[in-house]
Backbone as JSON Lines, residues from 0, in Angstrom:
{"i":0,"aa":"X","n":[109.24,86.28,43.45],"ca":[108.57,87.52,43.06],"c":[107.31,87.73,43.89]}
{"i":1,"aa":"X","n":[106.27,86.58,44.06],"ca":[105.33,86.72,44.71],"c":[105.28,87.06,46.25]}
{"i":2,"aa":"X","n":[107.16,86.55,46.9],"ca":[107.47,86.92,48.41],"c":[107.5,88.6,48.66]}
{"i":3,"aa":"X","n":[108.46,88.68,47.21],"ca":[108.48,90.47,46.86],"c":[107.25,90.97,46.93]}
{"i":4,"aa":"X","n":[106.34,90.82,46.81],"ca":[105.45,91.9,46.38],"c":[104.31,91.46,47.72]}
{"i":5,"aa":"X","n":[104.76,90.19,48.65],"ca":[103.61,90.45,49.68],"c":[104.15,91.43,50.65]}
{"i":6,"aa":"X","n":[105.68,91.14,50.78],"ca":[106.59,92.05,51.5],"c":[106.49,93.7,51.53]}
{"i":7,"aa":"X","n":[105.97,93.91,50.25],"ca":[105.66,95.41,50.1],"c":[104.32,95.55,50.03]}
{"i":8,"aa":"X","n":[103.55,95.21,50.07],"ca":[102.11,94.91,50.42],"c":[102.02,95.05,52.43]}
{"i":9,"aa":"X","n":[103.0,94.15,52.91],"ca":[102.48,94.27,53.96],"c":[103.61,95.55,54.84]}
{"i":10,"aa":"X","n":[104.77,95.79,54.11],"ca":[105.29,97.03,54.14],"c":[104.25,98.23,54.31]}
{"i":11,"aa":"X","n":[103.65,98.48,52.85],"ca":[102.57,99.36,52.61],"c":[101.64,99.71,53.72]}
{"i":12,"aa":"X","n":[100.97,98.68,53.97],"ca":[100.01,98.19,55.07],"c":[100.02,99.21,56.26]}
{"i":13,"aa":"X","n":[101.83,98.86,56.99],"ca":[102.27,99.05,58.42],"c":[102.74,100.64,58.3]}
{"i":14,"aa":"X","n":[102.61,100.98,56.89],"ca":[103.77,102.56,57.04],"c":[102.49,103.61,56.77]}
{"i":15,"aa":"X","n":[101.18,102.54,55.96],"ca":[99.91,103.8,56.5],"c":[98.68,103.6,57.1]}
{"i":16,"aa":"X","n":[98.97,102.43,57.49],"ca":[97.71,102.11,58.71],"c":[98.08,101.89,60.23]}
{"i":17,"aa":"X","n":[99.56,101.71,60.43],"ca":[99.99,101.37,61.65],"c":[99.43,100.41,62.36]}
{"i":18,"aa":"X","n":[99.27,99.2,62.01],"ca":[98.67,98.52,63.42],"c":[99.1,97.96,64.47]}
{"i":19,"aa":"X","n":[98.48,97.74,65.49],"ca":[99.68,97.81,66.42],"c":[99.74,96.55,67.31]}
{"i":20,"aa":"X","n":[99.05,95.77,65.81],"ca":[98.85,93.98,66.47],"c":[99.35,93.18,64.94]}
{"i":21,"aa":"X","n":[100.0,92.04,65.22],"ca":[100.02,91.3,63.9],"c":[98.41,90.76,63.65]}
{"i":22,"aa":"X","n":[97.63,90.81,64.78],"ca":[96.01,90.45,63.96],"c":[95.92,91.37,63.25]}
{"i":23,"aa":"X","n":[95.84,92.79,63.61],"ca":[95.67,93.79,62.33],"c":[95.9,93.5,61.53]}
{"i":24,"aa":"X","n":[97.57,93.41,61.42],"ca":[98.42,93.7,60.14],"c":[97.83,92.56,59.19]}
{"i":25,"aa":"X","n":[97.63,91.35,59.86],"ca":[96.8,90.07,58.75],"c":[95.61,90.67,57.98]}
{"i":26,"aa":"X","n":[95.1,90.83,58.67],"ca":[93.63,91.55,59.11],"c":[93.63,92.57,57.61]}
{"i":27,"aa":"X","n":[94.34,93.28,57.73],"ca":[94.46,94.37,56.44],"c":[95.15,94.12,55.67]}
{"i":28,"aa":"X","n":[95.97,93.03,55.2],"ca":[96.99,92.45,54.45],"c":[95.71,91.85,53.35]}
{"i":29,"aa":"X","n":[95.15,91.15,54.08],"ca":[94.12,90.04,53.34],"c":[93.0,90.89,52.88]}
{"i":30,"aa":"X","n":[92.23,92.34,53.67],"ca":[91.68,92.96,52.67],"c":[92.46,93.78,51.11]}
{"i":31,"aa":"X","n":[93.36,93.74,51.67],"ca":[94.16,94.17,50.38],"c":[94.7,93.9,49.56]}
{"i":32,"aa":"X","n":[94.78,92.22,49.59],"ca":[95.81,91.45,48.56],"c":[94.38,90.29,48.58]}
{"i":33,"aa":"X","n":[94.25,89.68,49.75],"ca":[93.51,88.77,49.01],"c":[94.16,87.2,49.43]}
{"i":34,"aa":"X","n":[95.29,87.46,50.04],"ca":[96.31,86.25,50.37],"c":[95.73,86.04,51.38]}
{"i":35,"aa":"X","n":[96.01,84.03,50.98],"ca":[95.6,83.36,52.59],"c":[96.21,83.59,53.93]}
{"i":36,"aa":"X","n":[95.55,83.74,55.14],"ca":[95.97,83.94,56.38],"c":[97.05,83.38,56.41]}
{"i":37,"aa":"X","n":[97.19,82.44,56.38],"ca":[98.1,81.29,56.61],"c":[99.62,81.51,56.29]}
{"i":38,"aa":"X","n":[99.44,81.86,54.68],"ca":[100.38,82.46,54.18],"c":[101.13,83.66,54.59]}
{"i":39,"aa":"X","n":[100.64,84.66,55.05],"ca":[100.59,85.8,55.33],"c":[101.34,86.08,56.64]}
{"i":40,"aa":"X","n":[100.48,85.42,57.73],"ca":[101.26,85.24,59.34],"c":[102.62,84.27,59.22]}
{"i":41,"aa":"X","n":[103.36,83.71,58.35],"ca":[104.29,82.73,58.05],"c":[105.33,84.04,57.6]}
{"i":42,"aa":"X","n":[104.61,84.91,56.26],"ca":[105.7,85.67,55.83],"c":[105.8,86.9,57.28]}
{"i":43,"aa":"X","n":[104.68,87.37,57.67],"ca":[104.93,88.12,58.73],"c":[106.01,87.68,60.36]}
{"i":44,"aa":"X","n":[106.02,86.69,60.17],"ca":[106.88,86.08,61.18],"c":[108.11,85.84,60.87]}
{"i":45,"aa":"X","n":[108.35,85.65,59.54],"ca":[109.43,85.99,58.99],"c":[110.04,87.18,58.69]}
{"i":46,"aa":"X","n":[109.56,88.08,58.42],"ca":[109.9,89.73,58.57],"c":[110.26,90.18,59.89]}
{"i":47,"aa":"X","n":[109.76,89.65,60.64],"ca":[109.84,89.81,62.43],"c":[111.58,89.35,62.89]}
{"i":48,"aa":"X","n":[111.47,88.17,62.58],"ca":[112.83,87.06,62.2],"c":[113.75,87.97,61.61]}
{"i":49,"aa":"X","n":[113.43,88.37,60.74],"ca":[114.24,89.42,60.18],"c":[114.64,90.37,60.32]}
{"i":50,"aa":"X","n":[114.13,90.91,61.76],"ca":[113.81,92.38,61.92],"c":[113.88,93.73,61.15]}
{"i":51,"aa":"X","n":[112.92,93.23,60.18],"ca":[112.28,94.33,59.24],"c":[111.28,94.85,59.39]}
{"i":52,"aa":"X","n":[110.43,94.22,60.44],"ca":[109.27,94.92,61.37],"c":[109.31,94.51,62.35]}
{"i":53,"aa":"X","n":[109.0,95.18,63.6],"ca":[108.8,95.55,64.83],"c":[107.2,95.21,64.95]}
{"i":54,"aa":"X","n":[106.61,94.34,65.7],"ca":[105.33,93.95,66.12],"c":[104.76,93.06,67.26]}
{"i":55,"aa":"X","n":[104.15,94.03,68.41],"ca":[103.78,93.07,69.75],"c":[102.33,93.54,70.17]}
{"i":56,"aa":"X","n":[101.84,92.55,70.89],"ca":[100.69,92.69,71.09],"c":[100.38,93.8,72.18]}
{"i":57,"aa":"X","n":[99.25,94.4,72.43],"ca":[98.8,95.55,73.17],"c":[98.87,94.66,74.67]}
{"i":58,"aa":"X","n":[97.84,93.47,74.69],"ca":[97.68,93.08,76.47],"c":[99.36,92.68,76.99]}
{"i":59,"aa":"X","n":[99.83,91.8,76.0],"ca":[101.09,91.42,76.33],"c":[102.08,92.55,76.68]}
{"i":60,"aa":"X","n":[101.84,93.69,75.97],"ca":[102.81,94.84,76.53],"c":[102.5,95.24,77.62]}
{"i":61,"aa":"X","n":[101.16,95.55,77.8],"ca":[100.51,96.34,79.23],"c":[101.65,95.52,80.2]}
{"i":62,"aa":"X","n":[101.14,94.02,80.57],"ca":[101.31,93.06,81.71],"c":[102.65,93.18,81.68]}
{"i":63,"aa":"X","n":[103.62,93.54,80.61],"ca":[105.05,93.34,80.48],"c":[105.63,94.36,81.38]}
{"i":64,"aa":"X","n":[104.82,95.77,80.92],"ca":[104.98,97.1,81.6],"c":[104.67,97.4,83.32]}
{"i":65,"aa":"X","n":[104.37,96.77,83.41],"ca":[102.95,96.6,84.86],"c":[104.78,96.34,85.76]}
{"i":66,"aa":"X","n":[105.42,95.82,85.72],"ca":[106.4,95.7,87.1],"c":[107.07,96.67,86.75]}
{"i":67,"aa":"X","n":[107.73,97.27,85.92],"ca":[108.4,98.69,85.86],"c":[107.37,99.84,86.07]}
{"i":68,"aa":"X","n":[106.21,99.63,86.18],"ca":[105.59,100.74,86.22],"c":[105.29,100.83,87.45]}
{"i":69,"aa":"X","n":[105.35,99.59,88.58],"ca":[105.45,99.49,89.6],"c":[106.64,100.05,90.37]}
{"i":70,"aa":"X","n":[107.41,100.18,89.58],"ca":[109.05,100.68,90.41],"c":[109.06,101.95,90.14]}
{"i":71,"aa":"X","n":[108.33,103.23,89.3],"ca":[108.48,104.31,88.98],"c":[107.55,105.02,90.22]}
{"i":72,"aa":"X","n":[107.95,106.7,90.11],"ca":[107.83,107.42,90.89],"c":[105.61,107.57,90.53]}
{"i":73,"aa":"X","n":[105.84,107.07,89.55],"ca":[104.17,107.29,89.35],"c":[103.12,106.64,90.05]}
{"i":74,"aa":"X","n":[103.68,105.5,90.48],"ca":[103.39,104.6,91.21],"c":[103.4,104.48,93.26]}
{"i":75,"aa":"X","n":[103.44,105.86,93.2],"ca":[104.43,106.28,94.41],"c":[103.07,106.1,95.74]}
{"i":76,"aa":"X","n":[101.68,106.55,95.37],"ca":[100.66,106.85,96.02],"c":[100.26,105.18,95.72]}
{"i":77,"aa":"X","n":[100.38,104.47,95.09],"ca":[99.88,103.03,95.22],"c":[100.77,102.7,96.84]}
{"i":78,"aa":"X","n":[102.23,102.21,97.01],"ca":[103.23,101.9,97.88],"c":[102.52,102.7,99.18]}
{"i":79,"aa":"X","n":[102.4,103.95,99.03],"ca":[102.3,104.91,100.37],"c":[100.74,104.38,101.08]}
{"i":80,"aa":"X","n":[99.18,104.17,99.74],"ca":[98.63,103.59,100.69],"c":[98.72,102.19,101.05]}
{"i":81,"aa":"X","n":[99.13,101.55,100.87],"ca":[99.22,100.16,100.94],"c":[100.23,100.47,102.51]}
{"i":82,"aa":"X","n":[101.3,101.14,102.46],"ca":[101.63,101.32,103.87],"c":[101.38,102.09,105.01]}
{"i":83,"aa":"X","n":[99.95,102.83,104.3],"ca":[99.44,103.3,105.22],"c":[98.3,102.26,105.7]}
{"i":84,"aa":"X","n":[98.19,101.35,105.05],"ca":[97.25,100.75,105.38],"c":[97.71,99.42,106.51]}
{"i":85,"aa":"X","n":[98.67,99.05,106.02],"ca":[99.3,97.66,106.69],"c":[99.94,97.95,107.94]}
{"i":86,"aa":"X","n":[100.34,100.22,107.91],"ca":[101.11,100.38,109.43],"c":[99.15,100.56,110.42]}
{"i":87,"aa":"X","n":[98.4,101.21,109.63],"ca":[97.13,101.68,110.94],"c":[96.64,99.92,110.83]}
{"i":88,"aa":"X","n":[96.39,98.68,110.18],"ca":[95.91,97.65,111.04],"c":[96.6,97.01,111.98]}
{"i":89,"aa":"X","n":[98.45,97.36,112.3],"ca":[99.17,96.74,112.73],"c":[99.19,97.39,113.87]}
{"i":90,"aa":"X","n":[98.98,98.68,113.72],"ca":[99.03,99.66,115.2],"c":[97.22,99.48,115.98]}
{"i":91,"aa":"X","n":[96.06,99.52,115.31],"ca":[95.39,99.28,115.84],"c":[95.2,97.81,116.6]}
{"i":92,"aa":"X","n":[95.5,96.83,116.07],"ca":[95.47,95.31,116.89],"c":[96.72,95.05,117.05]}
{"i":93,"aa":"X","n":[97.47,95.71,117.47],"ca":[99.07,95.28,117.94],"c":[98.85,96.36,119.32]}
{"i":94,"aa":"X","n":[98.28,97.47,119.56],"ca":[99.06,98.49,120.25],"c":[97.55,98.2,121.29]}
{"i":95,"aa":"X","n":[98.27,97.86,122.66],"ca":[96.62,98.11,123.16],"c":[96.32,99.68,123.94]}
{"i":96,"aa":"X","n":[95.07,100.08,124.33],"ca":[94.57,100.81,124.82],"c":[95.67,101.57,125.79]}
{"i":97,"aa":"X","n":[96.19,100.75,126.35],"ca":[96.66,101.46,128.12],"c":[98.3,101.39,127.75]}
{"i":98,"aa":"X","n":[99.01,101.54,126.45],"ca":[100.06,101.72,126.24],"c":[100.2,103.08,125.67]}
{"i":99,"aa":"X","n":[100.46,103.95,126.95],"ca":[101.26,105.39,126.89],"c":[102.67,105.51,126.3]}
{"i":100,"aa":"X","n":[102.79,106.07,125.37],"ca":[102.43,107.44,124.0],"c":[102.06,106.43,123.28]}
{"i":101,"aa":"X","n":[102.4,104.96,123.22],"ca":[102.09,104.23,121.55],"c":[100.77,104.53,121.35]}
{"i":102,"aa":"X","n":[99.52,104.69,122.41],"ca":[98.45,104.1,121.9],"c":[98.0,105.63,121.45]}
{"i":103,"aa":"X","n":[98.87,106.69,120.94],"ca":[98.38,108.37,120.34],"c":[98.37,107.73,118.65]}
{"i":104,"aa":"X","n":[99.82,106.39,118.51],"ca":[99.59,106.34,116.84],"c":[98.71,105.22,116.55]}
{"i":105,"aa":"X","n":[98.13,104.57,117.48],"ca":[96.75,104.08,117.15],"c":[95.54,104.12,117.16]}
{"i":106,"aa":"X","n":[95.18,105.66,117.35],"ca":[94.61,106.76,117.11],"c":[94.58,107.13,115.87]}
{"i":107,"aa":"X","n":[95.92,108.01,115.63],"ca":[96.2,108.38,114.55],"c":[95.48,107.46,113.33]}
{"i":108,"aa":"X","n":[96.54,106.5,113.57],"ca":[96.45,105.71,112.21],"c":[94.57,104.51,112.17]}
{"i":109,"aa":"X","n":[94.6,105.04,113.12],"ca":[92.86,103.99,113.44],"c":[92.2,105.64,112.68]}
{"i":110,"aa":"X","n":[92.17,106.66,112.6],"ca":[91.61,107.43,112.52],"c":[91.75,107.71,110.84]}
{"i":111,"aa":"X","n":[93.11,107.68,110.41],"ca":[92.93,107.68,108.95],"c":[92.44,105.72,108.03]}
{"i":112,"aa":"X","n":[92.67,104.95,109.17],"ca":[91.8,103.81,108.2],"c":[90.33,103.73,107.91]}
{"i":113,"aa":"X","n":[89.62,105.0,108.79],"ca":[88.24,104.95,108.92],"c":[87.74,106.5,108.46]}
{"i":114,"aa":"X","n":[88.9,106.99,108.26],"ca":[88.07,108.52,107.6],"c":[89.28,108.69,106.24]}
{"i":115,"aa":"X","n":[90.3,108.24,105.69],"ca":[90.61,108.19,104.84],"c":[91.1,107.14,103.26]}
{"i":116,"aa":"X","n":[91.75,106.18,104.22],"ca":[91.82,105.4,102.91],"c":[91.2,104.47,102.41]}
{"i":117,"aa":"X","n":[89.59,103.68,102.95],"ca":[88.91,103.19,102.15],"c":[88.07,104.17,101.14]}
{"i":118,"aa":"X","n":[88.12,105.44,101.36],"ca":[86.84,106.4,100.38],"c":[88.41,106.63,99.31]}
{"i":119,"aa":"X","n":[89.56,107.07,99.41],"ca":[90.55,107.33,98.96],"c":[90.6,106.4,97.71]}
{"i":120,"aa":"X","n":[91.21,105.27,98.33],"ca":[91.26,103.97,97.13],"c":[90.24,104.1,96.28]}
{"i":121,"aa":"X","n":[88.23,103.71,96.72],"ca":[87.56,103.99,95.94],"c":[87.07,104.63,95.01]}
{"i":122,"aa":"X","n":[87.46,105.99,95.63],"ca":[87.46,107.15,94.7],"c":[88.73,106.99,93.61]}
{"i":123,"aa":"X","n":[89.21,106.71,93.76],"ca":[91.12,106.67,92.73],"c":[90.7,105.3,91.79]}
{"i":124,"aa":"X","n":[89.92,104.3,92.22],"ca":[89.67,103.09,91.63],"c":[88.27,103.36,90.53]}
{"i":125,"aa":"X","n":[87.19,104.06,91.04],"ca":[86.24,104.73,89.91],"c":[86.48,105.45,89.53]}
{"i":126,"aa":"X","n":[87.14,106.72,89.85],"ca":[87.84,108.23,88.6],"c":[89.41,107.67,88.15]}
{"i":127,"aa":"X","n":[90.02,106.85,88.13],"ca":[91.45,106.59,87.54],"c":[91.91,107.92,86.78]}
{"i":128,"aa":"X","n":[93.18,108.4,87.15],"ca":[93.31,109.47,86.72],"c":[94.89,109.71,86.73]}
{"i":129,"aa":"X","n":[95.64,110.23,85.78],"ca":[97.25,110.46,85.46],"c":[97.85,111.01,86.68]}
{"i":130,"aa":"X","n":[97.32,112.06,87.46],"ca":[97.76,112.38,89.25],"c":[96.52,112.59,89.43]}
{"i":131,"aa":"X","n":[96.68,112.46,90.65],"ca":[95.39,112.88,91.96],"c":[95.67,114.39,91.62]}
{"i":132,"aa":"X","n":[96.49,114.87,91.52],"ca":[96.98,116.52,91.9],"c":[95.98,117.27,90.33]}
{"i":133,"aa":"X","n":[95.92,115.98,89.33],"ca":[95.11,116.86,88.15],"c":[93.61,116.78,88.05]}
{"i":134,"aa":"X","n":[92.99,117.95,87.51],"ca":[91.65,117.42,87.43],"c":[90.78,116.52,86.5]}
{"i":135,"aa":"X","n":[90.11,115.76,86.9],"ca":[89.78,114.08,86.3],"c":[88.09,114.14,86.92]}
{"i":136,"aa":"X","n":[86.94,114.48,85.62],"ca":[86.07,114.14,85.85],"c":[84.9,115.0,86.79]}
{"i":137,"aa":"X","n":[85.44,116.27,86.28],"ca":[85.22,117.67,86.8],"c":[85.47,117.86,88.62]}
{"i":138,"aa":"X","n":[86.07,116.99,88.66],"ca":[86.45,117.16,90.54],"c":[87.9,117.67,90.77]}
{"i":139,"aa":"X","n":[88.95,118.37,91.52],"ca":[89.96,118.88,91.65],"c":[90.13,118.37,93.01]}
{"i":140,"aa":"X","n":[91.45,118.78,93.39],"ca":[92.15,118.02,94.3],"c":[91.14,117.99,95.68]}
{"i":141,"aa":"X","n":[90.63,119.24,96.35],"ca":[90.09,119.49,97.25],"c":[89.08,118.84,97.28]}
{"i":142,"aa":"X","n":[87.82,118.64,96.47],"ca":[86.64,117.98,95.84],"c":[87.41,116.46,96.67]}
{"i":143,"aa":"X","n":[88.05,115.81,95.71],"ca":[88.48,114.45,95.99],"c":[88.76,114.02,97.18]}
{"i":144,"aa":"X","n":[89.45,115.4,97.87],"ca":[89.58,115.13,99.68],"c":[88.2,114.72,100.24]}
{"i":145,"aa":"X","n":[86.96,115.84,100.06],"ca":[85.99,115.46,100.49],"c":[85.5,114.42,100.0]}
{"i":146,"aa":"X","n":[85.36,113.92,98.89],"ca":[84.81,112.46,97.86],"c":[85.62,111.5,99.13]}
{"i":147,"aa":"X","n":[86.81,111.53,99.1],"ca":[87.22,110.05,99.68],"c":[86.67,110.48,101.3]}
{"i":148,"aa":"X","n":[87.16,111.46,102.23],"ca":[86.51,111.25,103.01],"c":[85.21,111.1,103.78]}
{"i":149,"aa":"X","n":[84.22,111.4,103.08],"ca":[82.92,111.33,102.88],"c":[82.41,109.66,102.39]}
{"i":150,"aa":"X","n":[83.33,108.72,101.41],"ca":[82.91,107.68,100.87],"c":[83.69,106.48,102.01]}
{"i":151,"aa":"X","n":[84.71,107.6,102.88],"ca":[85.47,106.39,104.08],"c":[84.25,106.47,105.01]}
{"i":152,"aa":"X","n":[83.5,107.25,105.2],"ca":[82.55,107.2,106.31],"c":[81.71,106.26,105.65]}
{"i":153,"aa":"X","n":[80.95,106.27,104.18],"ca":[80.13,105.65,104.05],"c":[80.2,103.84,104.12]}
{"i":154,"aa":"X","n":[81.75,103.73,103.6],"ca":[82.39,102.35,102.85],"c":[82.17,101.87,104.86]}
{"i":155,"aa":"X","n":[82.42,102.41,105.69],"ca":[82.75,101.87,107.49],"c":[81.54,101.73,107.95]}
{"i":156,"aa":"X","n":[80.44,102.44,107.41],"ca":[78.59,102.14,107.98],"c":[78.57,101.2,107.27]}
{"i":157,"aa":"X","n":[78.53,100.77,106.42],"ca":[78.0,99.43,105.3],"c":[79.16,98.66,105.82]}
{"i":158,"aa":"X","n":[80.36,98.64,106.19],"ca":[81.15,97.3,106.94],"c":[80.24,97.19,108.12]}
{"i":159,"aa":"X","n":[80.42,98.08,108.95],"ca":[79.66,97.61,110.4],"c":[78.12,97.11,110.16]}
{"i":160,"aa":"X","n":[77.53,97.45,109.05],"ca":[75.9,97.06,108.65],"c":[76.19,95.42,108.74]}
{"i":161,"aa":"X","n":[76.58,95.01,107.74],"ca":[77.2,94.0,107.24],"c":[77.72,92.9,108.63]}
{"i":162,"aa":"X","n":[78.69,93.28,109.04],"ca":[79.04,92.41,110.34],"c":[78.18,92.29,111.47]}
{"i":163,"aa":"X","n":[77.15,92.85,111.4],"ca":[75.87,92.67,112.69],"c":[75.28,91.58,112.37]}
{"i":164,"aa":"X","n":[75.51,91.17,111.23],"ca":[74.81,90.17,110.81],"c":[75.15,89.0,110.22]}
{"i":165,"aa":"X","n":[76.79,88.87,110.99],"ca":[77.99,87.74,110.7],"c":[78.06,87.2,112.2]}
{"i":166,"aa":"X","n":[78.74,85.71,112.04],"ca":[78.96,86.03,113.81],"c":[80.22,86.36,114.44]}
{"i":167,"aa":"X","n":[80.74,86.92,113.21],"ca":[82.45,87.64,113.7],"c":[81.22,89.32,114.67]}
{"i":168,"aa":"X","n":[80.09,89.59,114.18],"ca":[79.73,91.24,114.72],"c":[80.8,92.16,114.44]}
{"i":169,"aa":"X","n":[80.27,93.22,115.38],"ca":[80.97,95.32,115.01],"c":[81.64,94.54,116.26]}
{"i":170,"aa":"X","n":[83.26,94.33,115.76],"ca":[84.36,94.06,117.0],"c":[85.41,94.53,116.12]}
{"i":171,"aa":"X","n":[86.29,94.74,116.95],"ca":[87.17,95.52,116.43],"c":[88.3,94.8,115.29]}
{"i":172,"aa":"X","n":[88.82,93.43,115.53],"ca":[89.28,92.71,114.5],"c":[88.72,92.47,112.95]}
{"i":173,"aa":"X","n":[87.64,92.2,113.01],"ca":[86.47,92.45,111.63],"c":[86.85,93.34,111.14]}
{"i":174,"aa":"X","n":[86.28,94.72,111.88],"ca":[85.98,95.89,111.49],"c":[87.24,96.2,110.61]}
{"i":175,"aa":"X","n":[88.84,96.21,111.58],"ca":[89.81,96.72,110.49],"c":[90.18,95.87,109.87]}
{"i":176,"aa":"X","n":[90.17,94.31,109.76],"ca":[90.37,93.2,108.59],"c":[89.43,93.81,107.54]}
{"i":177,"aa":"X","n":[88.1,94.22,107.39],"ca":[87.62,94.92,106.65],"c":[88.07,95.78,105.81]}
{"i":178,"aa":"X","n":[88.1,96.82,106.7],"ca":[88.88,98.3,106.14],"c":[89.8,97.83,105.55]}
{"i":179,"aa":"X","n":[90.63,97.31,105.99],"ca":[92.01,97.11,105.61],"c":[92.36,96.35,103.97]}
{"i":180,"aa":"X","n":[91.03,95.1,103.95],"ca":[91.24,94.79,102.55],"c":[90.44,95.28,101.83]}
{"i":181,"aa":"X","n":[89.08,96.16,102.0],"ca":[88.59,97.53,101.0],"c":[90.02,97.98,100.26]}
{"i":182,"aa":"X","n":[90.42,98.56,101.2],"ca":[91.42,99.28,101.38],"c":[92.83,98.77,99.99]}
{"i":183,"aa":"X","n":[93.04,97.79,99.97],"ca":[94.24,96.68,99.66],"c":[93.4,96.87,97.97]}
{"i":184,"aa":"X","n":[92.19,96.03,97.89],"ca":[91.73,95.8,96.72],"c":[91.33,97.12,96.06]}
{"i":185,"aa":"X","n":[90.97,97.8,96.61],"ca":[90.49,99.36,96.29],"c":[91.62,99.98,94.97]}
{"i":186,"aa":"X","n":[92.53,99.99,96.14],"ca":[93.7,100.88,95.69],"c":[94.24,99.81,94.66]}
{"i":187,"aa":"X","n":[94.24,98.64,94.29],"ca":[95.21,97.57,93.49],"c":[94.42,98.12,92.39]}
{"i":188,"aa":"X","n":[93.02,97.87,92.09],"ca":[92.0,97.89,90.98],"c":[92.34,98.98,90.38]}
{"i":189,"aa":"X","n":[92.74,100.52,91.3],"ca":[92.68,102.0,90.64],"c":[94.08,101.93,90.29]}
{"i":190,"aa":"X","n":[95.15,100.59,90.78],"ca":[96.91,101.21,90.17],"c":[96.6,100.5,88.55]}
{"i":191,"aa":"X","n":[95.52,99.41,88.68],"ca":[95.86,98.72,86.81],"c":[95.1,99.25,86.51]}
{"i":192,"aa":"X","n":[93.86,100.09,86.72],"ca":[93.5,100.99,85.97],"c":[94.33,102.06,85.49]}
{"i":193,"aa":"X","n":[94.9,102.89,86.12],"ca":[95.53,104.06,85.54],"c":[96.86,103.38,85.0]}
{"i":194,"aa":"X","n":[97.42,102.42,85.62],"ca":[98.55,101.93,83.86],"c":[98.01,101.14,82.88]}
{"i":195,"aa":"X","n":[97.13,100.67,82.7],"ca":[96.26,100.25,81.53],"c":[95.61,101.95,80.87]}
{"i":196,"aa":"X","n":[95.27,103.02,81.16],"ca":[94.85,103.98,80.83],"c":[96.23,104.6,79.96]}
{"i":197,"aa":"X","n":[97.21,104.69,80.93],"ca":[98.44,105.56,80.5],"c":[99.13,104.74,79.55]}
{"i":198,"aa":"X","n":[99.05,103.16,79.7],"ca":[99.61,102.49,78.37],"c":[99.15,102.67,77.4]}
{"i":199,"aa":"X","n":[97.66,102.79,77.37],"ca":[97.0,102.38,75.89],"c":[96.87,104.13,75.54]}
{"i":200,"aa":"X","n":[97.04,105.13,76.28],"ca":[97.41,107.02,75.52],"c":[98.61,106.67,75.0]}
{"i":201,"aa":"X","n":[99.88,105.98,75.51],"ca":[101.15,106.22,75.12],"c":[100.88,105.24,73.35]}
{"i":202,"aa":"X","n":[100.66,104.5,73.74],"ca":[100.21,103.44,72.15],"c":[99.87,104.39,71.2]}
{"i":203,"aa":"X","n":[98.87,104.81,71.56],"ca":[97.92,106.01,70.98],"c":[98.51,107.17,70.2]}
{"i":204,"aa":"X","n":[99.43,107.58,71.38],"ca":[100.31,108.83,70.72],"c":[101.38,108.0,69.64]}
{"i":205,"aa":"X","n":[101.76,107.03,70.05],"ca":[102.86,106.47,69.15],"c":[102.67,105.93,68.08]}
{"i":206,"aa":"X","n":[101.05,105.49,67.95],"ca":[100.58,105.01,66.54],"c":[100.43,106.2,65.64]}
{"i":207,"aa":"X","n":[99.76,107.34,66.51],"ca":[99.52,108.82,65.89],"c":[101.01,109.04,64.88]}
{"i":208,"aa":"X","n":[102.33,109.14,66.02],"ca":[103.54,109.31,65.15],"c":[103.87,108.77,64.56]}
């Protein structure tokens, strides 16, 4: 009788408080009944066992989510800079100077590692945001063009500051080993930000329902 009635106690609990951790569900079980922890996480693990409730933890889901969320189309601008980044350091110290047409895409791509994707990443890594294409933090798409390219100029004076006073110096290997892992860590920090953001809205909406 006493299994009966914690069972609907902690029934009660989950159908109008929703929590969306078994710490909760303890957590509010025991302000409401009064039963030892002990007791409580034993019958709750048994209900689980049973599958009469459904209950997982928030970090454990994120990290669970994190490689499928890696394979989705949302994820699409993480992949693109990361290979924009790994093709302009490979073309700048792979392609030399006096190699006609190659050395036009080490230009190119020397030109967007130093005016676009270290301000890019940074900017995407402090505003985290559901698309670049929406507005996040009163800035719109155009705004953000200038933000990142404006913060690639700044992020490449503070590398070259910095290496004058290493004894690698402003040489050209430094310089884009630099850029390049700004660049790498930048953009990694702003992809688990925005699926840690978009996991814990989706939780959100689903505890709501």
């Amino acid at each position: 009788m006493e299994d009966k009635s914690l069972t609907q106690s902690i029934m009660k609990v989950i159908e109008d408080n929703k929590p969306r951790s078994v710490q909760q569900l303890v957590g509010m079980v025991m302000q409401k009944t009064g039963t030892p922890e002990n007791q409580i996480i034993d019958h709750v693990v048994r209900l689980q066992n049973q599958r009469k409730i459904l209950l997982y933890e928030p970090h454990a889901h994120i990290q669970k989510q994190l490689v499928i969320y890696l394979r989705t189309l949302e994820s699409y601008w993480y992949w693109t800079t990361v290979i924009q980044a790994v093709a302009a350091a490979l073309s700048v110290l792979a392609i030399p100077e006096n190699a006609y047409p190659l050395v036009y895409f080490r230009y190119s791509f020397g030109a967007i590692l130093i005016l676009w994707l270290p301000g890019y990443s940074f900017i995407r890594a402090v505003f985290p945001s559901e698309s670049s294409l929406k507005r996040d933090e009163g800035s719109d798409f155009i705004e953000r063009i200038a933000l990142s390219i404006g913060m690639s100029l700044a992020l490449t004076a503070v590398v070259g500051s910095l290496l004058n006073y290493t004894t690698w110096g402003i040489r050209l290997a430094p310089v884009v080993t630099s850029l390049f892992s700004l660049t790498i860590v930048f953009a990694t920090v702003a992809m688990l930000r925005e699926h840690k953001i978009k996991t814990e809205k989706m939780l959100e909406e689903k505890g709501e329902n």
